[in-house]
Each structure stands twice: as C-alpha cells, then as structure tokens.
C-alpha atoms as a printed R data frame, in Angstrom:
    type eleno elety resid chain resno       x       y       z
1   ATOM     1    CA   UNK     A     1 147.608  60.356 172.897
2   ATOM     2    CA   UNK     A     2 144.604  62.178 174.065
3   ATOM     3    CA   UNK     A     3 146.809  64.798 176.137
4   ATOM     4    CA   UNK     A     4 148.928  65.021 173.727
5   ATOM     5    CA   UNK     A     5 146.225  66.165 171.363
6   ATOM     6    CA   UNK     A     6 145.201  68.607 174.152
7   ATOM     7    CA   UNK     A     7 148.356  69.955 174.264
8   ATOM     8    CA   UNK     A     8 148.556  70.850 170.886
9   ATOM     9    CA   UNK     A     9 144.961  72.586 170.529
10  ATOM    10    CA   UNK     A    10 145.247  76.416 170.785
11  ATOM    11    CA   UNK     A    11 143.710  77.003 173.859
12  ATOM    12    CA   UNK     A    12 147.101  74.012 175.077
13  ATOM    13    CA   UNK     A    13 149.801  75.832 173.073
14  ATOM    14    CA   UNK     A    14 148.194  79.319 175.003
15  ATOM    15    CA   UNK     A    15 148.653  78.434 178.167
16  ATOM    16    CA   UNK     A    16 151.841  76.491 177.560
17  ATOM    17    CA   UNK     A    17 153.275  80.161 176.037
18  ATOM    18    CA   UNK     A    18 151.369  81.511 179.330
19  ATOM    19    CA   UNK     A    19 153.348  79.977 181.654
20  ATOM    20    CA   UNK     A    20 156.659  79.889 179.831
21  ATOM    21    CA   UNK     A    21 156.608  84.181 180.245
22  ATOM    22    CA   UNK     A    22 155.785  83.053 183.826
23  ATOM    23    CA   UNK     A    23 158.520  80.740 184.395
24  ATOM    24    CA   UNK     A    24 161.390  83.100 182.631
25  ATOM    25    CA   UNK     A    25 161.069  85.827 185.116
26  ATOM    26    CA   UNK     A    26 161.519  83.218 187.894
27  ATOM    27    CA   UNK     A    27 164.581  81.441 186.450
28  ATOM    28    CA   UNK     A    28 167.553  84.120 187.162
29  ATOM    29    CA   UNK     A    29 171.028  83.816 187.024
30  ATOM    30    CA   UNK     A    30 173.880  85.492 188.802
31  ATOM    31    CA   UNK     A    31 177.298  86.421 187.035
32  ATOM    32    CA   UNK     A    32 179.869  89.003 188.171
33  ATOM    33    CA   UNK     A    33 177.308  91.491 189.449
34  ATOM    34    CA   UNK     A    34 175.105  90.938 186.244
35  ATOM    35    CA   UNK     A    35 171.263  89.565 187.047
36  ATOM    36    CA   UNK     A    36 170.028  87.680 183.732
37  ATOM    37    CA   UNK     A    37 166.701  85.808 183.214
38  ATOM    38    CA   UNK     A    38 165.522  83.277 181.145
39  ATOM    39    CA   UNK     A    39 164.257  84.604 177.840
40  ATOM    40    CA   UNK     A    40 160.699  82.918 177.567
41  ATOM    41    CA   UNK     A    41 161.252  81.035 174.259
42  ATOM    42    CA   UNK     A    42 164.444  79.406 176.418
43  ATOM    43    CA   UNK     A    43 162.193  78.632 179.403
44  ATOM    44    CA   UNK     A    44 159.975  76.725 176.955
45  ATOM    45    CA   UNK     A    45 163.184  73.940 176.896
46  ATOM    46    CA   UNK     A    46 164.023  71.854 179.858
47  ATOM    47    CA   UNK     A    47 167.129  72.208 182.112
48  ATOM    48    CA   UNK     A    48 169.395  68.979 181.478
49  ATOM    49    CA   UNK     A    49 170.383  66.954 184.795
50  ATOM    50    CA   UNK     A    50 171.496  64.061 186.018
51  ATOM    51    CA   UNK     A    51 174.770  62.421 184.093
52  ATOM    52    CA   UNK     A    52 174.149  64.621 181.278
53  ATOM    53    CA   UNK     A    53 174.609  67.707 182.941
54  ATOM    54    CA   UNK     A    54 178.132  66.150 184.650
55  ATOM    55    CA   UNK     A    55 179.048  65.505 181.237
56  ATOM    56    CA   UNK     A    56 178.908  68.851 180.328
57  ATOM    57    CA   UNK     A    57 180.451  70.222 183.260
58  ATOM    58    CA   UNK     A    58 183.635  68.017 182.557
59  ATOM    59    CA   UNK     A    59 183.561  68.907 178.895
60  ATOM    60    CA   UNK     A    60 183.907  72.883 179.808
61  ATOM    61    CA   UNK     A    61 186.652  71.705 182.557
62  ATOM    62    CA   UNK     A    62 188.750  70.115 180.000
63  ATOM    63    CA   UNK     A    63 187.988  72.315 176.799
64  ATOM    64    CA   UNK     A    64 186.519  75.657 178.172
65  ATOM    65    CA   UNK     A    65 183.387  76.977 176.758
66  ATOM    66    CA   UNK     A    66 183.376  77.025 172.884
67  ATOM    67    CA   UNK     A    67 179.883  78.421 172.498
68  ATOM    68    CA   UNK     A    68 179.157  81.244 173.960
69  ATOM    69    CA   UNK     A    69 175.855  82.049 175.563
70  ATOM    70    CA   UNK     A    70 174.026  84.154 173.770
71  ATOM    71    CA   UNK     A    71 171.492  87.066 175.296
72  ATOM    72    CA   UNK     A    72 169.187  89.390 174.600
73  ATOM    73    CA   UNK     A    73 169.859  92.202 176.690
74  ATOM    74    CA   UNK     A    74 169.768  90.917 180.352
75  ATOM    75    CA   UNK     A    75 167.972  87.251 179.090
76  ATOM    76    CA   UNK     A    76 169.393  84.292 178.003
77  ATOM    77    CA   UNK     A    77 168.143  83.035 174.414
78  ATOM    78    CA   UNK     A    78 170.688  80.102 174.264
79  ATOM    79    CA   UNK     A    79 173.119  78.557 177.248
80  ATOM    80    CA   UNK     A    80 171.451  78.490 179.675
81  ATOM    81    CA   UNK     A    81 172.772  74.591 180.943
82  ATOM    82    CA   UNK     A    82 176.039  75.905 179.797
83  ATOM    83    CA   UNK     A    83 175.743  78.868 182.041
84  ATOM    84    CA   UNK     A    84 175.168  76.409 184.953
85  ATOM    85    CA   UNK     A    85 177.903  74.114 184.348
86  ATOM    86    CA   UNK     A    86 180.699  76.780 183.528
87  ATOM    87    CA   UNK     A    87 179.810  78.334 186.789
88  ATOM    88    CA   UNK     A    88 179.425  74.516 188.582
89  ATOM    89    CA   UNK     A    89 183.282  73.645 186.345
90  ATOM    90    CA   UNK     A    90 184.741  77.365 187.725
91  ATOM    91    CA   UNK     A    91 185.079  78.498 183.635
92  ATOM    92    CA   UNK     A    92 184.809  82.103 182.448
93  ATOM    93    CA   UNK     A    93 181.280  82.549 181.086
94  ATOM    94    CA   UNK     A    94 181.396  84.285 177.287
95  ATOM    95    CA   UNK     A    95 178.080  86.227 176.154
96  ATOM    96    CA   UNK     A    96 177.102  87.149 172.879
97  ATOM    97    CA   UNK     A    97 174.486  89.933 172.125
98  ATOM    98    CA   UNK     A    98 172.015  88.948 169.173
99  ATOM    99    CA   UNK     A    99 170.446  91.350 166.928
100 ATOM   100    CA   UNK     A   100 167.169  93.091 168.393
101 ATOM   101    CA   UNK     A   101 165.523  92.049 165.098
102 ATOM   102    CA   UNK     A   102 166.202  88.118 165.430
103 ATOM   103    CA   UNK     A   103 163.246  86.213 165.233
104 ATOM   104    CA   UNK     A   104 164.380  84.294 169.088
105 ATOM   105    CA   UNK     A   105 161.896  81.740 168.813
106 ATOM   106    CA   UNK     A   106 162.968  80.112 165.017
107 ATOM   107    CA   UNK     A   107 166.515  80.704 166.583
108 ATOM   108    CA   UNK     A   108 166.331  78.703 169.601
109 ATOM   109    CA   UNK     A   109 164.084  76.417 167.589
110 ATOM   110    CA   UNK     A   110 166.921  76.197 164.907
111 ATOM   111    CA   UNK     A   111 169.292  75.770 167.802
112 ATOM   112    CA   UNK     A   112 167.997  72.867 169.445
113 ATOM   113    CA   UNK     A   113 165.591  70.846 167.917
114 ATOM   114    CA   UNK     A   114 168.193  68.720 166.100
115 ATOM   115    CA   UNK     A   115 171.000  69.148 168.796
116 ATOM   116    CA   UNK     A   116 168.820  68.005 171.642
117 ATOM   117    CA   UNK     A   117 167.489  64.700 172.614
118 ATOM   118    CA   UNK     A   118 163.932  65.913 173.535
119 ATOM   119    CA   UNK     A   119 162.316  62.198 172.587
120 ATOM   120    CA   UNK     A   120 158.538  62.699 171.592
121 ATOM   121    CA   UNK     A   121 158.662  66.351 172.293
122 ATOM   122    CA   UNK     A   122 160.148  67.758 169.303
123 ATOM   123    CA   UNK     A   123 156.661  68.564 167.364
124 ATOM   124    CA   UNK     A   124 155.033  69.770 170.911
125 ATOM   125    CA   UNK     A   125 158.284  72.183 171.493
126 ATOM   126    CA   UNK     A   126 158.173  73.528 167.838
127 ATOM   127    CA   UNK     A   127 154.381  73.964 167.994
128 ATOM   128    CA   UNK     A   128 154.976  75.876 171.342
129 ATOM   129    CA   UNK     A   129 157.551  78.455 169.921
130 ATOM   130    CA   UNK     A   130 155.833  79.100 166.761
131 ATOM   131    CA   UNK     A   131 153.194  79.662 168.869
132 ATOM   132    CA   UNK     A   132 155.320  81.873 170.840
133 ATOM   133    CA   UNK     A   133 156.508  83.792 167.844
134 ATOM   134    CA   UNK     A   134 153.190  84.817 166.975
135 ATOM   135    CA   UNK     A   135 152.456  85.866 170.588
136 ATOM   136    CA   UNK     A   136 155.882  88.372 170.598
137 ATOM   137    CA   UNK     A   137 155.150  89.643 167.199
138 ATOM   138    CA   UNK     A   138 151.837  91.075 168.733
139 ATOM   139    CA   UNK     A   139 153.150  92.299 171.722
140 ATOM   140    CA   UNK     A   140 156.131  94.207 169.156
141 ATOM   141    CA   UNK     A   141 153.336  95.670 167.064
142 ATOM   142    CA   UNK     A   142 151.220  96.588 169.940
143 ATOM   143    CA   UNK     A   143 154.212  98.090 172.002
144 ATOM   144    CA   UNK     A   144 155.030 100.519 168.699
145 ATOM   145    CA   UNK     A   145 151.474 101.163 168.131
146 ATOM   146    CA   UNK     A   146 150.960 102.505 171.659
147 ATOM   147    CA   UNK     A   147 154.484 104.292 171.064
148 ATOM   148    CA   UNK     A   148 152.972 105.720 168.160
149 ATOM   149    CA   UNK     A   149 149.815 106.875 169.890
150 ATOM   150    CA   UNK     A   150 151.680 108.678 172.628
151 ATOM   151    CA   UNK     A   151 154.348 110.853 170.173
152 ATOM   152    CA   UNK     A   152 150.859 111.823 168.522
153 ATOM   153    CA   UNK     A   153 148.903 113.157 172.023
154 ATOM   154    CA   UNK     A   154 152.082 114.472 172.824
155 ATOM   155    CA   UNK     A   155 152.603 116.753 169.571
156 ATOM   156    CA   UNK     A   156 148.754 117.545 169.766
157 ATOM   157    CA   UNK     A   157 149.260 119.024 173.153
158 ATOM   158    CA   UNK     A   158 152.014 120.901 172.018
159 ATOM   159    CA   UNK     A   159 150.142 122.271 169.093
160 ATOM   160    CA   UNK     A   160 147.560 123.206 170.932
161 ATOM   161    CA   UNK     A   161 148.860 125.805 173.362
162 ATOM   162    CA   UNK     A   162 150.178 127.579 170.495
163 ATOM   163    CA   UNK     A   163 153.728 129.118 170.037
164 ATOM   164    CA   UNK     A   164 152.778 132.612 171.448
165 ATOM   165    CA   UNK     A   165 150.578 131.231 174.260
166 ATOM   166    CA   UNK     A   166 152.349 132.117 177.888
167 ATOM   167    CA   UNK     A   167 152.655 129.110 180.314
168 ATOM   168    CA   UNK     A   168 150.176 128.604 182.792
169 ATOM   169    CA   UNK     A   169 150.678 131.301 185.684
170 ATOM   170    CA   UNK     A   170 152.711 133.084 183.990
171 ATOM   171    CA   UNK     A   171 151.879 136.825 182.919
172 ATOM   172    CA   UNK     A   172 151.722 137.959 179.102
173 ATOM   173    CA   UNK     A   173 155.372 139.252 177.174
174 ATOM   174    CA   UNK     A   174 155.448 142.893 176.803
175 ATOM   175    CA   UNK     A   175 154.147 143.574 173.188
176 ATOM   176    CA   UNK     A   176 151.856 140.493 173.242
177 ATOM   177    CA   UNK     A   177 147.804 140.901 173.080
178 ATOM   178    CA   UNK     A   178 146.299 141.415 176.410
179 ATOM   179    CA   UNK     A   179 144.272 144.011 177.750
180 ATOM   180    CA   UNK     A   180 145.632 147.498 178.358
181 ATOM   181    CA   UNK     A   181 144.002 151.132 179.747
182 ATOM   182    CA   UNK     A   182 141.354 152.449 177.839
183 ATOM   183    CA   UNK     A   183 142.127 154.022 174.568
184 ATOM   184    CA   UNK     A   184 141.863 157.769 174.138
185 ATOM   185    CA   UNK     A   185 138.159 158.538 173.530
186 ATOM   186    CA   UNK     A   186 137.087 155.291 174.272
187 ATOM   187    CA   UNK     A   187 134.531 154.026 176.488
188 ATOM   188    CA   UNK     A   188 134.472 155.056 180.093
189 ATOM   189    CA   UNK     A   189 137.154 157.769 178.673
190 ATOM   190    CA   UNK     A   190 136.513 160.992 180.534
191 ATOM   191    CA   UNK     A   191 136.633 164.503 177.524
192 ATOM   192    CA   UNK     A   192 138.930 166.757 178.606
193 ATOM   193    CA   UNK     A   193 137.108 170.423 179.908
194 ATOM   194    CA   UNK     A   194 136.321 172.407 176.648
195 ATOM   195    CA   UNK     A   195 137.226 169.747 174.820
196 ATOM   196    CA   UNK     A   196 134.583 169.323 171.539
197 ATOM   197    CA   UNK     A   197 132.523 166.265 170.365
198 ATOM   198    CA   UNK     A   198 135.067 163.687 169.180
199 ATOM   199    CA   UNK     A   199 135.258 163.683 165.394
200 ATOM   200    CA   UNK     A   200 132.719 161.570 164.049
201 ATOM   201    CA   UNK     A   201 130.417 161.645 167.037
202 ATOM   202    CA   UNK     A   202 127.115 163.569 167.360
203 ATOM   203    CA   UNK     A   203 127.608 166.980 165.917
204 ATOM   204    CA   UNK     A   204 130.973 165.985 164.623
205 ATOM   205    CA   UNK     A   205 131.689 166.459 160.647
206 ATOM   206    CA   UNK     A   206 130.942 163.245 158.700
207 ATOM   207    CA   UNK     A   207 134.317 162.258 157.806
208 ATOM   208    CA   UNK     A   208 134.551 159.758 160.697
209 ATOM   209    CA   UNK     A   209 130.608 159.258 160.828
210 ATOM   210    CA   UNK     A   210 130.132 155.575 162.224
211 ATOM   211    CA   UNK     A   211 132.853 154.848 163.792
212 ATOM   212    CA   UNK     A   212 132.254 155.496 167.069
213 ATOM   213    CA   UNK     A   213 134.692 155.678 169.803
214 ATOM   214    CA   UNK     A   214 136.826 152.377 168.838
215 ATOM   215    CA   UNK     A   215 137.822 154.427 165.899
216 ATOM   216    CA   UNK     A   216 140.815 155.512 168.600
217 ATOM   217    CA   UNK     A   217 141.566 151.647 169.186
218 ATOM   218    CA   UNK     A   218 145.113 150.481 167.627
219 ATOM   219    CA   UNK     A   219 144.006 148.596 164.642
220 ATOM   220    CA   UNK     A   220 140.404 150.454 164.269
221 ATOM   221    CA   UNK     A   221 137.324 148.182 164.351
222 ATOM   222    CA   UNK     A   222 138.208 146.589 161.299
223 ATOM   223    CA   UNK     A   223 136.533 148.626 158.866
C-alpha cells in the first residue's frame, strides 16, 4: 500500500512519465523498410505474453487483423501487441494515421483501460497518462513558443539591415548614397587660374553669403 502511495505522489507519477519517454525510443519495430517506435503514452502499457499473446497470434491467423494499428507519424499510439503477433502469425500489418491534434494520452487511456485486464493497475496507469498529458501539452506550448521566438529574431534581423542596405562585401548600387569626388568648389577643390572668389565667399556679393562651399553639394546643406 505504501508503494503504491509512492507511486502515485508527483514526484512517482514524474519519474514514471520520465522513463516511459525513455523506454519508447528503445522499443522499435521493423515493417517493410519502415522503423516505428513506441509512442511514450503506449510504452506506459505493458507488452502481453505468455498464452495471451498465442491467443492473439491465432486470432489474426484465423481472422486477419480487424483493428488496425494506429500511429502517429513513425510511433505507435495503439497495436503495438498486435504489431508483434501479425508479424509472429505472417498477416499484413494495417496502419492508421491519427489526427496531429488528438489528445494520445485520453486516447490510449480510452482505448485500454476497459479492454485490458491490467488488475490493480488501472488507477496507477490513468494517473500516469494524465500525468503524461500534462507533460506533452507543455512541451507543445513550449515547442511553438520557441517557434514563435525564432520567426521574431529572424524578421528583426531582416528589418534591420534595411531594404537599400548592400550585403556584406559587397560594393554600393550605382545611384545609391556613398561617397563620391569632391564637389565643384568644395573643400580641398583646387580654383581654376583667374578664376574669382566663389559666389558667396569673401568678397563675393551677398546673395549666397553663408553658405560656404557645400552650397555646390547635391542637395545643399539643408538650408
């Protein structure tokens, strides 16, 4: 009774979850050039043996298999003892896809609680995959949160270097702001023998008083 009650504290259900994950990737299965693996809510169930597994294999020798195994992907939600008998019996194997959005752990729950003899084990296995199902729904929301986070840095980056900006290494467009020779007049310019004072210099008239030399800059100083 005591384990028991250990078993079902949090810290129990944890590391029963823990090693279920663990357990899943180990328990692979081969099928015409396919590799599947135990989905972890699966791997949470027992393999049958003995008699009861012989049964089975006769049952899919004389009747075929009815129910198909159903998989997520490349791992096995449901089937997995009928996986091993149909191969054991020499029977064509039938998969079924789920939908993506299935809760797996309420459907294997749903699937074998009541179907299989598990004895005392029922409220431990149920307390394990609800357990479970909280653990995956986590792992979902954390998975599109760090999705989320990426698409963001991504479209930051890209924001950053600006539509007009040239790639790294790469020279400027022609047209595109950049430096260019020195405008006509302007500083380090050398005048032109016998050429005057440039309009608005000293001695100049005052219409361009002020400016200075950038006033022969494309676009002026701003004034």
């Amino acid at each position: 009774m005591a384990e028991t009650l250990d078993n079902m504290s949090a810290a129990g259900l944890d590391e029963a979850v823990e090693k279920a994950f663990e357990a899943a990737q180990k328990d692979v299965y081969e099928y015409e050039g396919k590799t599947y693996t135990a989905h972890p809510a699966a791997a949470l169930l027992p393999l049958i043996k003995g008699d009861e597994f012989e049964t089975l294999v006769v049952s899919l020798q004389q009747n075929g298999m009815r129910h198909p195994v159903l998989v997520l992907g490349d791992q096995i939600v449901d089937g997995r003892n009928r996986f091993r008998a149909a191969k054991q019996a020499n029977v064509k194997i039938i998969f079924k896809q789920i939908d993506p959005a299935e809760d797996v752990c309420r459907l294997v729950m749903d699937l074998n609680l009541h179907r299989r003899d598990l004895g005392g084990r029922k409220v431990l296995v149920a307390s394990r995959l609800r357990r479970m199902s909280i653990r995956i729904a986590q792992m979902r929301r954390d998975a599109l949160a760090r999705a989320l986070r990426e698409k963001e840095a991504r479209e930051a980056q890209a924001a950053g270097g600006g539509p007009d900006a040239p790639a790294e290494g790469k020279p400027p467009e022609a047209g595109s702001a950049g430096p260019g020779p020195p405008s006509p007049g302007g500083a380090g310019a050398r005048p032109r023998p016998g050429a005057g004072p440039a309009p608005g210099g000293p001695g100049g008239g005052g219409r361009g008083r002020g400016r200075g030399p950038c006033h022969w800059r494309r676009g002026g100083c701003g004034g």
